[in-house]
N, C-alpha and C positions, 0 to 999 in steps of 0.2 A: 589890135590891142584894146581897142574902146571894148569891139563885142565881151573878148574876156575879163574885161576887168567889169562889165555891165551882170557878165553868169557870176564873178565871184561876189558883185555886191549882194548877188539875186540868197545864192547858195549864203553867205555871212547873215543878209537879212532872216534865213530859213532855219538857221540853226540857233538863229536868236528867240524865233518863235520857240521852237521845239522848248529851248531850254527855261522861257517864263513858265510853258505850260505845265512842266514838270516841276517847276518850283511851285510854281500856282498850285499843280494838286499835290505837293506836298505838304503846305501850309494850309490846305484844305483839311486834310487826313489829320495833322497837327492838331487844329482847332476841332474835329469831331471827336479828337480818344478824349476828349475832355465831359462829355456827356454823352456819346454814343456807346458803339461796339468795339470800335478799332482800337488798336494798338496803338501805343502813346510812343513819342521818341527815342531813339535810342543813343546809346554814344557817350563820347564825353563829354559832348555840348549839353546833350538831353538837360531838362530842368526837371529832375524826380521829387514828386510828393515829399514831404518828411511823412514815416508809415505812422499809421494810427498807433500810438504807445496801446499795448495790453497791459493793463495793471497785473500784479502777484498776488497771486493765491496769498492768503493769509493763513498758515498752516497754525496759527496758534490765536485767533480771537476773543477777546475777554468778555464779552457778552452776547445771549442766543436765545432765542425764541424757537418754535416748535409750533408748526401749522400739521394739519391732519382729521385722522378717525379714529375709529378704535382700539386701533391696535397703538397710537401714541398717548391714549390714556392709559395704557394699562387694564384696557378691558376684559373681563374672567381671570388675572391672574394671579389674583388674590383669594375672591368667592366667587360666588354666581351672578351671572347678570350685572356685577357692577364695576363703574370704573376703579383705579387702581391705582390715582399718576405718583406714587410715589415710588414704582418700580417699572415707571415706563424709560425706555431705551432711551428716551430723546432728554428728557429734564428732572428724571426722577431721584432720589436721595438713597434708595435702599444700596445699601453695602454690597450685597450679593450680586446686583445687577450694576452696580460701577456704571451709571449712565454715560452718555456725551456730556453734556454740560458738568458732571463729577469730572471724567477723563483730559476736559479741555481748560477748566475754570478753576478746578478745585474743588473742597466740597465744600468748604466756607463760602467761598462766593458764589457757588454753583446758585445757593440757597436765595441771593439778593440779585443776580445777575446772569439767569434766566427764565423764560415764562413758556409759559403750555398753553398753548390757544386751541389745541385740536379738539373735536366734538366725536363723541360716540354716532355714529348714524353719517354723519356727513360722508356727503361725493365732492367731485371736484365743483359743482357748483356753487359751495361754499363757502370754496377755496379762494376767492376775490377777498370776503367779506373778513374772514383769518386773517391774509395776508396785510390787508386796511390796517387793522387792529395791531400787526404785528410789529408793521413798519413806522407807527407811530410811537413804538417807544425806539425807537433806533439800535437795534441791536445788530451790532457786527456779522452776525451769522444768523440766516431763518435756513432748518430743516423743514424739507415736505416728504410727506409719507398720506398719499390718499391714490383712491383711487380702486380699490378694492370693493366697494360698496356699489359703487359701479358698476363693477361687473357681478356684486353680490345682488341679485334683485329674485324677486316672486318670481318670475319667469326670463327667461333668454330673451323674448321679447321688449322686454320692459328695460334691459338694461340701456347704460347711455350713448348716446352715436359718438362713436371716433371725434366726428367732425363736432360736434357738440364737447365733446370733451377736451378736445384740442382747445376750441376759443375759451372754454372757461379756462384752463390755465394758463392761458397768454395773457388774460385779463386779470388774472391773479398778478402775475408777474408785472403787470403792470401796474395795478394798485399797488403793490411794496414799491415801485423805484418811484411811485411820485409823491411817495412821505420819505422815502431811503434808498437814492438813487448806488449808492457806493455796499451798501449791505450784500454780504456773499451769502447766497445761496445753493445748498445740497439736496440733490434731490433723489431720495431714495426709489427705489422701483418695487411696482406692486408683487407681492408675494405671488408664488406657482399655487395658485388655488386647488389645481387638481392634486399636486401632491400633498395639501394637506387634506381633501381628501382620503385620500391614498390610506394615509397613515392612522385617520382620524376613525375611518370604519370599521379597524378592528376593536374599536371599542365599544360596548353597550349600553354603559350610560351615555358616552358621547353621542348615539345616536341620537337617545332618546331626546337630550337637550337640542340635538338638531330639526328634532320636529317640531320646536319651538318658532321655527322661522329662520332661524342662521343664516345665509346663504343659499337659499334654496333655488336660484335657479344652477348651482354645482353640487347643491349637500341631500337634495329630496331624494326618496328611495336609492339611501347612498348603495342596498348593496344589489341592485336591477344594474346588468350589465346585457341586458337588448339590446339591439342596434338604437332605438329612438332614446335611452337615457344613455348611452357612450357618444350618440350625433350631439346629444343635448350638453354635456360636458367637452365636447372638443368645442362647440361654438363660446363656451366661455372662457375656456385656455385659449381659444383664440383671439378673443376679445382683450383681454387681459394682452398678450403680447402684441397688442395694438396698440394697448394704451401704454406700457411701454415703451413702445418707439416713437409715439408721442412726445413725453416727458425726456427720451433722448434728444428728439429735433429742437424742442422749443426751448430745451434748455442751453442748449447748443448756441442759439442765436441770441444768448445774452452774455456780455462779457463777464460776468461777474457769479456767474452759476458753473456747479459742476454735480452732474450726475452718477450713479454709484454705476456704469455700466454693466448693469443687469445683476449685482451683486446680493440683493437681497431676492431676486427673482429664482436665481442659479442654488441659491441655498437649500442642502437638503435637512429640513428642519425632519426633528424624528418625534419620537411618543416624548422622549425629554423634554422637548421645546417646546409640546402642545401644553395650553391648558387643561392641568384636571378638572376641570370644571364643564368644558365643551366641545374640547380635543377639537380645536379650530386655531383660536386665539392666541399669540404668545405665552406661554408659561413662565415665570421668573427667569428661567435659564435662557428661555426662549429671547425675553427680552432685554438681557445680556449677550446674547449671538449679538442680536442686532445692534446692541452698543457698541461694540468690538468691530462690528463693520462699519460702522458710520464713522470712527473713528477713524479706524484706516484710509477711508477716503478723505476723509478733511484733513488728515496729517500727512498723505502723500504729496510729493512736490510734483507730481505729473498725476493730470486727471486717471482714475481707471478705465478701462475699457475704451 
């Protein structure tokens, strides 16, 4: 009797061990889902997070700003070579082009309760220095539309790194949230360069305006289709939907942004929508498309794309 009741202390001592050790590495596991890898508790006992609230889209914002380039001034669409922002897409008054700020504000207040910060010429490296500007007047809603300038340069070489383009608009994004942490931002995607292109070269004035300097590393001897000027325009459509998927990711990782999922990219702009002036540029009509898009995304209750 002793011997067995000595194995059953030995065997009770054994199964006391096992079962601290298992407790042990459960409360191990416990305390690492808390800044590790692993998996946090499960059960009814479990103690869950309360989830990080997501604020709502605001589908109807009473005041807005507008960061950008040329094409948010209204540049060619009036005359030649000059801006235009009273029939730009984003803040402008003209009737025929029914802007965002007209579509969202009214046009009585559109007039006192939006601003256009965009610059003719600007890259996204400019885009911090808008967005400063923007976010100090606090406006409910900043549109971005840049990026195209970018990829518009003297040569294929010259345009800007991905990677370079990426940190300038993360730092854009961050100069608005540290004057206007709560301001909803939209952010349009750069136009298909090569189709306007496309559509731009069957014109002869337009060319000749393109040998002005436009776009030149997509628009120079628009009508040479060699192998080295078709290499030379796919590396800038390429470019282009880089920077794109840029403006998707970084927008992405801010709660308070929403992206047009390629909607201005996907658009087949035709001779209507080019400028008379340099068959590149938005046309009036042109910059009424893009009203009508931008609106639909900032009025959708579910991001696009």
């Amino acid at each position: 009797m002793r011997k067995r009741d000595r194995r059953s202390s030995t065997r009770r001592a054994a199964v006391a061990a096992v079962t601290a050790a298992v407790l042990g590495g459960a409360a191990l596991t416990a305390c690492d889902a808390s800044g590790g890898n692993s998996p946090g508790p499960t059960g009814s006992t479990a103690v869950r997070p309360s989830p990080r609230p997501t604020p709502t889209w605001d589908t109807s914002p009473r005041s807005m700003a507008a960061v950008g380039d040329s094409i948010t001034r209204g540049f060619d669409a009036c005359s030649v070579l000059t801006d235009c922002p009273e029939v730009s897409w984003a803040t402008g008054s003209d009737a025929r082009v029914k802007s965002l700020a007209v579509r969202l504000l009214g046009k009585s207040r559109a007039g006192t309760h939006s601003w256009n910060y965009a610059r003719t010429g600007a890259r996204m490296a400019d885009l911090p220095g808008q967005m400063r500007r923007a976010g100090a007047g606090g406006p409910e809603l900043v549109t971005v539309m840049a990026g195209a300038n970018d990829a518009c340069r003297p040569t294929v070489g010259a345009m800007t790194p991905v990677a370079a383009f990426r940190a300038d608009f993360e730092e854009a994004l961050r100069q608005l949230r540290r004057a206007a942490p709560k301001t909803q931002v939209y952010v349009m995607s750069v136009p298909d360069l090569k189709r306007l292109w496309s559509e731009g070269r069957t014109n002869a004035l337009g060319k000749q305006v393109w040998k002005l300097g436009i776009c030149s590393s997509m628009l120079a001897d628009p009508d040479a289709m060699g192998s080295a000027a078709t290499r030379r325009r796919e590396a800038v459509q390429e470019r282009v939907e880089a920077y794109n998927e840029v403006l998707k990711d970084v927008c992405a990782k801010d709660r308070r942004c929403r992206s047009d999922g390629g909607a201005v990219f996907e658009y087949r702009f035709g001779e209507n929508q080019l400028s008379p002036w340099d068959w590149f540029h938005p046309s009036r009509d042109g910059q009424a498309r893009l009203a009508a898009l931008a609106y639909r995304g900032v009025t959708a209750k579910e991001p696009l794309g």
